[in-house]
N, C-alpha and C positions, 0 to 999 in steps of 0.2 A: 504493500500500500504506500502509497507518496505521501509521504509527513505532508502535515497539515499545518497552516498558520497556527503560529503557537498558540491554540484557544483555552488553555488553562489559565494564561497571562489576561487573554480576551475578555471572559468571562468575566472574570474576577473585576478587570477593570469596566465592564459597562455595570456590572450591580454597582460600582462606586460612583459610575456618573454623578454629578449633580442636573439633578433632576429640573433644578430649576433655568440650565442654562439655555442658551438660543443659538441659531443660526448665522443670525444676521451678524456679516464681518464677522464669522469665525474665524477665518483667514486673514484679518489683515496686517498681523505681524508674521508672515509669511508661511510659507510650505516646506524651505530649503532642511533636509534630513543630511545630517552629518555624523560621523564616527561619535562624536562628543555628545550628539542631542538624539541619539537612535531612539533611547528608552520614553524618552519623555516626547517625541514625536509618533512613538506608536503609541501611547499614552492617550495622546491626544486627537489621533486618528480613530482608535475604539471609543472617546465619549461624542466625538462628529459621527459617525455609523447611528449611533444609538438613537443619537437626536435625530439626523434624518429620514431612517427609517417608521419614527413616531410625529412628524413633521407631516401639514397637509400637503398635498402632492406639487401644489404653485412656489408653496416656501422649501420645500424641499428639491424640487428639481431645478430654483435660482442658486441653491446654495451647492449642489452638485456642480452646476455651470461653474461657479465659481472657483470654485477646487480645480476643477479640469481644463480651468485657463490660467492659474498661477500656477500650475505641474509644469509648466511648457518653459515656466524660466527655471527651471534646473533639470537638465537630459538625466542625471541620475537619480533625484528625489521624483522624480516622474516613473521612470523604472521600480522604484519602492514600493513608492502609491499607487503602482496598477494591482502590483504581487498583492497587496492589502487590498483593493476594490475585491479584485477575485475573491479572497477569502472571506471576506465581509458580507459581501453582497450574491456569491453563487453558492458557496459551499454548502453541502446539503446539510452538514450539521451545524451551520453557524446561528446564533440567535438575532441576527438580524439578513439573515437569508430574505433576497427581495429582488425576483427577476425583469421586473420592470427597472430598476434603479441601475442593476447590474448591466442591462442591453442597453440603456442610453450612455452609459461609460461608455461600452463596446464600439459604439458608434462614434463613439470623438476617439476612442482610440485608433479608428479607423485610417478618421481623415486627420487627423496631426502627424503619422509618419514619422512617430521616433521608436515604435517597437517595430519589431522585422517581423514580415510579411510572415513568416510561420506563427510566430506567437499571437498575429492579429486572427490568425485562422484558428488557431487554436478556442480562442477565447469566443471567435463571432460562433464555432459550432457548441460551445458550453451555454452561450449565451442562447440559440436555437434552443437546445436542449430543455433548456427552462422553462420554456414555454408549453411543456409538455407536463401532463399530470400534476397540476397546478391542485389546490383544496377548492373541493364544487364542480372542476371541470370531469370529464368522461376523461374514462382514463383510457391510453394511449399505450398498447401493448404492442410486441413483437409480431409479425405478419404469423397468423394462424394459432395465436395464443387467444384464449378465452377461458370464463369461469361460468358457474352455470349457478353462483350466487354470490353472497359479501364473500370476501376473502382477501386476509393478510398475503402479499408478496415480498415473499425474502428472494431479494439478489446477490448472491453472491459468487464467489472467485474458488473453481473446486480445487485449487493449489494453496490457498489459503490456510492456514489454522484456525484464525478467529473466525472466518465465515465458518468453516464444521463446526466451529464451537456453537455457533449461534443459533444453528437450528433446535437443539437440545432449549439453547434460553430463551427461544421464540415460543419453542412448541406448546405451553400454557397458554398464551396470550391468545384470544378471541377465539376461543373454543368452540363456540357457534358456527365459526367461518372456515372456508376451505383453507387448507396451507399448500399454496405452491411454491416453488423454489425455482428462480429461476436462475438457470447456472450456465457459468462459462469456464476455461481454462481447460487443463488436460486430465485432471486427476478424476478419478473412478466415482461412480454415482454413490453419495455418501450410505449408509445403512440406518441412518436414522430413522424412526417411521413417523406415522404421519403428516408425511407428506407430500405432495406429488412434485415430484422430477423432470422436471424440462430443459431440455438447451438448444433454444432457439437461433435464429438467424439473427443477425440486426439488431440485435440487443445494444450494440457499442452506439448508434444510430440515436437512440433513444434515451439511453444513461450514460451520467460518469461513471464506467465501470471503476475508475482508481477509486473512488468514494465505496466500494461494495466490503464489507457488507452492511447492506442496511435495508429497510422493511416502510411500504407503504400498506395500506388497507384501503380498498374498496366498498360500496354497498351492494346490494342486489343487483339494482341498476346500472353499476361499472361507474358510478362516479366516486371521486376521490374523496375520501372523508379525515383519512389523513394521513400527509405528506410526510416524503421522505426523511423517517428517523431512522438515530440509532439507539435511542432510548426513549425516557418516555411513559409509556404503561407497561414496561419489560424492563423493571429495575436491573436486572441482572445481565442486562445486553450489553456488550464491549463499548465502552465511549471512548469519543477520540482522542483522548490522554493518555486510553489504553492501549492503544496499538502501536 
């Protein structure tokens, strides 16, 4: 699995936000990240996420603008603060996970032309990604996958340990509902039971497979009722400080 923005650092620092703070000219004693000021400009990157993410969508997407045109005066604190948008704003486990916020980044990362063309790809097919199995929307499966009611989907990696492990920590949660597994990699279909076993096409298409493993739920009707965790109502699910 590909380490993940430090979110035990994350965490910690958006519950200490202060709550009472705002948007307006959060930046305007600069953006520039240096060897000297690393800790206290991710500091203060994680209490800007919080707020914007809890920010009406007009005050929130001026103060995004805003970020994303002081990044341009320094080529390397702009390299920083995209690694942070990702994690901030796409990561399926982040607490301010927000696919809307995350593709308008995407899109000036675009057209500004200081990341290289692979990294811009990389990010505009995460950012597509997103847009998929959103909470409320019909959910968006693999060509020839289906459920025939509610049901939890674990995705995970069959070369993996923590994904084998997770089926065992999944396998209580929503008892009601079917458990499918939907799987990739090389290693052997695991022996856990109740479950059903799939390894579909196009999966990479539709998810961050580096993000696996991790578990949405479906209703009867295939709509999402809730979005890509790794914990959650399965206290004993691998979190990502654990991996």
């Amino acid at each position: 699995m590909r380490r993940l923005f430090p979110y035990i650092a994350i965490v910690l620092l958006l519950a200490a936000c202060n709550a009472g703070g705002g948007l307006r000219d959060y930046w305007k004693d600069g953006i520039r990240v240096s060897e000297d000021n690393y800790t206290q400009a991710e500091d203060r990157f994680a209490r800007f996420a919080e707020l914007l993410v809890a920010a009406p969508p007009a005050e929130a997407s001026k103060a995004l603008d805003d970020l994303l045109e002081r990044m341009k005066e320094d080529e390397v604190s702009y390299y920083i603060y995209s690694d942070w948008i990702e994690s901030a704003f796409h990561n399926y486990f982040s607490p301010c996970r927000n696919p809307d916020i995350f593709r308008k980044a995407v899109e000036r990362f675009a057209g500004d032309g200081i990341l290289s063309v692979e990294t811009v790809e990389r990010l505009q097919a995460l950012a597509a990604q997103d847009q998929f199995n959103r909470p409320g929307s019909k959910c968006t499966l693999p060509q020839g996958v289906q459920a025939s009611g509610a049901t939890l989907w674990l995705v995970l990696n069959l070369d993996c340990r923590t994904c084998l492990q997770s089926l065992s920590a999944m396998a209580g949660e929503h008892p009601e509902a079917e458990h499918i597994a939907l799987c990739f990699g090389w290693g052997p279909v695991p022996e856990a039971s109740g479950w059903t076993y799939l390894k579909p096409e196009g999966m990479g298409e539709i998810f961050e497979l580096e993000a696996a493993p991790f578990w949405f739920f479906t209703d009867a009707d295939g709509t999402v009722q809730i979005p890509y965790s790794a914990e959650g109502e399965a206290p004993q699910f691998a979190t990502p400080q654990t991996l």
